[in-house]
Wavefront OBJ file of the C-alpha trace (Angstrom):
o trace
v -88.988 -106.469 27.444
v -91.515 -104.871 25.551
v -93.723 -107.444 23.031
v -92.999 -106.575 19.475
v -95.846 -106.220 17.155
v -95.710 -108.157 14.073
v -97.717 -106.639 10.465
v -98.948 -109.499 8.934
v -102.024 -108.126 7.035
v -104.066 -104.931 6.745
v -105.864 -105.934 10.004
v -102.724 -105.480 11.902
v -102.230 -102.433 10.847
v -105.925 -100.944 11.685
v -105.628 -102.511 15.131
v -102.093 -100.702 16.035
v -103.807 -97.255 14.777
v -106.606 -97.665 16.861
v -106.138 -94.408 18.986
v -106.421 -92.358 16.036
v -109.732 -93.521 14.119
v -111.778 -91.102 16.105
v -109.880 -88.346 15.765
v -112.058 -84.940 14.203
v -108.893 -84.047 12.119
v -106.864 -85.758 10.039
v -103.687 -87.361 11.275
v -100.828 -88.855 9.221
v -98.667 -91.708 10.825
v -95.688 -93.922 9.402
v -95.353 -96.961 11.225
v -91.620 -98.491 10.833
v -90.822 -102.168 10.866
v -88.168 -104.228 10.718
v -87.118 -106.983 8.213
v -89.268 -109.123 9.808
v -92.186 -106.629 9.886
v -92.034 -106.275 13.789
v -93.220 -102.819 14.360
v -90.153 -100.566 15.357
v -92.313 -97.199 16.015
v -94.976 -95.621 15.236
v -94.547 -91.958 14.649
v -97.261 -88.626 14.113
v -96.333 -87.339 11.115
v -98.931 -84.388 10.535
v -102.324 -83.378 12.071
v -104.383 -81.167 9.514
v -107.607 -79.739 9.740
v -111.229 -81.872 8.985
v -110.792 -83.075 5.829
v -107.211 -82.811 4.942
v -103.780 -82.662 5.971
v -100.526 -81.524 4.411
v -98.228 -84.692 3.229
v -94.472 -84.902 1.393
v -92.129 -87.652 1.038
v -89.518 -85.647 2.550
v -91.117 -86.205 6.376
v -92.721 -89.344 5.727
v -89.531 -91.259 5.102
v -87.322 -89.122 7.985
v -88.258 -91.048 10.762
v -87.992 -94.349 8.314
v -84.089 -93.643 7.902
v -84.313 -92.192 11.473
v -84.834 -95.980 12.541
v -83.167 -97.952 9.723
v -86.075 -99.722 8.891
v -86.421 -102.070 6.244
v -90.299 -101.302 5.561
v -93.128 -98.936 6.139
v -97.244 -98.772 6.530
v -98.507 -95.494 5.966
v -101.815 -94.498 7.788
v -104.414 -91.557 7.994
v -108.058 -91.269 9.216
v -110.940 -89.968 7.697
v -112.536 -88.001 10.373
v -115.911 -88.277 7.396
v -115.707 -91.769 7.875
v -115.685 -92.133 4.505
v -113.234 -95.255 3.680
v -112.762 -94.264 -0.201
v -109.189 -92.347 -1.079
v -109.437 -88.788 -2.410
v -107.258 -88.107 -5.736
v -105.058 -86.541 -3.155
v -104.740 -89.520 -1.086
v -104.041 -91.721 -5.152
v -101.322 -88.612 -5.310
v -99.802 -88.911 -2.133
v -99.891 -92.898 -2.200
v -98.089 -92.968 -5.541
v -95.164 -90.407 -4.753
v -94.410 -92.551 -1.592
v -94.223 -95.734 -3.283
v -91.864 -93.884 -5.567
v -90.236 -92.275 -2.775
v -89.766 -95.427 -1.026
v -88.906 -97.639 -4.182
v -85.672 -95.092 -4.559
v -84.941 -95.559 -1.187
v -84.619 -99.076 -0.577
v -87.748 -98.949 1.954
v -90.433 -101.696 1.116
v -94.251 -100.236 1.093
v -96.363 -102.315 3.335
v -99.612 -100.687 2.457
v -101.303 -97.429 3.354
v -104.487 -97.414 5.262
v -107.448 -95.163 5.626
v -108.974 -95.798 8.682
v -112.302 -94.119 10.072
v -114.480 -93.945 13.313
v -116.227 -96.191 12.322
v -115.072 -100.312 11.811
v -114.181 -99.417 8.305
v -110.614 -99.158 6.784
v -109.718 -98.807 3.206
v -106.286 -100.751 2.073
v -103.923 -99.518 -1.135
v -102.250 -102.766 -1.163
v -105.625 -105.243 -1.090
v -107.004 -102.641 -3.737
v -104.433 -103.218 -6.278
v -102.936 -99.866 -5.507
v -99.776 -99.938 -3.886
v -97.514 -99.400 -7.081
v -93.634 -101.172 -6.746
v -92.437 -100.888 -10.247
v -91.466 -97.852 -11.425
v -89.833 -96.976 -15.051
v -86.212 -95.271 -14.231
v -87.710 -92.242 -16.423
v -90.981 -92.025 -13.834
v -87.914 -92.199 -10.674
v -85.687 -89.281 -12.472
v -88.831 -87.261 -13.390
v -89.695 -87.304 -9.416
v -86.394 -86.503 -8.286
v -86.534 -83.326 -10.770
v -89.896 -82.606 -9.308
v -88.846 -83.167 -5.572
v -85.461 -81.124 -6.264
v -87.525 -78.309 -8.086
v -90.203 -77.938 -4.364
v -86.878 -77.639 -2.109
v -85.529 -75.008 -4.142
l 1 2 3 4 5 6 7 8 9 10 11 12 13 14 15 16 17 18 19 20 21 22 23 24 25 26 27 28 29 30 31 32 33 34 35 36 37 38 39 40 41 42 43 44 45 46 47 48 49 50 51 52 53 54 55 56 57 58 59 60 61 62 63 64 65 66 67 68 69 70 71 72 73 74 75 76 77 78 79 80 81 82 83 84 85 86 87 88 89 90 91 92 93 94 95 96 97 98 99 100 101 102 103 104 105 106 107 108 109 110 111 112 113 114 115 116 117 118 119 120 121 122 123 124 125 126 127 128 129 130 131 132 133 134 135 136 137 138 139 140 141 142 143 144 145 146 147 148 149
């Protein structure tokens, strides 16, 4: 029986990622847990180019319903090993948390890790965001309905 891997902090999170810090492109990965926030999988969402990589809702949260999970971390590296978030990265971070507040799915955190020992955490920086207004949630939908069209 294989030894499940329980998120308990930021740390955890960086240490299960681990095979991805040094990679020279950026990689996006959604790591599923349970209600208990034993890690069910991680999946490889997208690999991009040096300094970017192409990110919707629509993929990250697949393999999430894919595994009825009742939570999610979100990770990417910096290949730079710069640990700061890009606007993008704000963007990206705030239409998940949006995503996954509509959903049902609880937001862990989302982590930038690096080559370095550095790692950058939304949810110890005040920026994981779980309250949205019901006009900010229709607004998205409209917006997500108007990019699959």
């Amino acid at each position: 029986m294989k030894q499940q891997i329980k998120i308990r902090n930021p740390k955890d999170i960086v240490a299960a990622t681990q095979k991805w810090k040094k990679c020279r492109q950026e990689n996006f990965l959604v790591i599923t847990m349970d209600g208990g926030h034993d890690i069910i999988k991680i999946h490889h969402v997208t690999k991009g180019l040096l300094n970017k990589t192409i990110v919707h809702p629509r993929e990250c949260f697949f393999p999430a319903i894919k595994d009825y999970c009742a939570a999610v971390a979100f990770v990417h590296n910096h290949p730079s090993g710069h640990t700061y978030p890009s606007p993008e990265d704000d963007n990206i971070t705030d239409r998940l948390c949006m995503a996954g507040g509509i959903l049902g799915i609880e937001i862990i955190d989302h982590i930038i890790i690096t080559p370095h020992s550095g790692y950058f955490s939304y949810r110890e920086n005040g920026k994981i965001i779980e309250d949205y207004s019901t006009e900010e949630q229709k607004l998205f939908i409209e917006e997500l309905a108007a990019e699959g069209k």
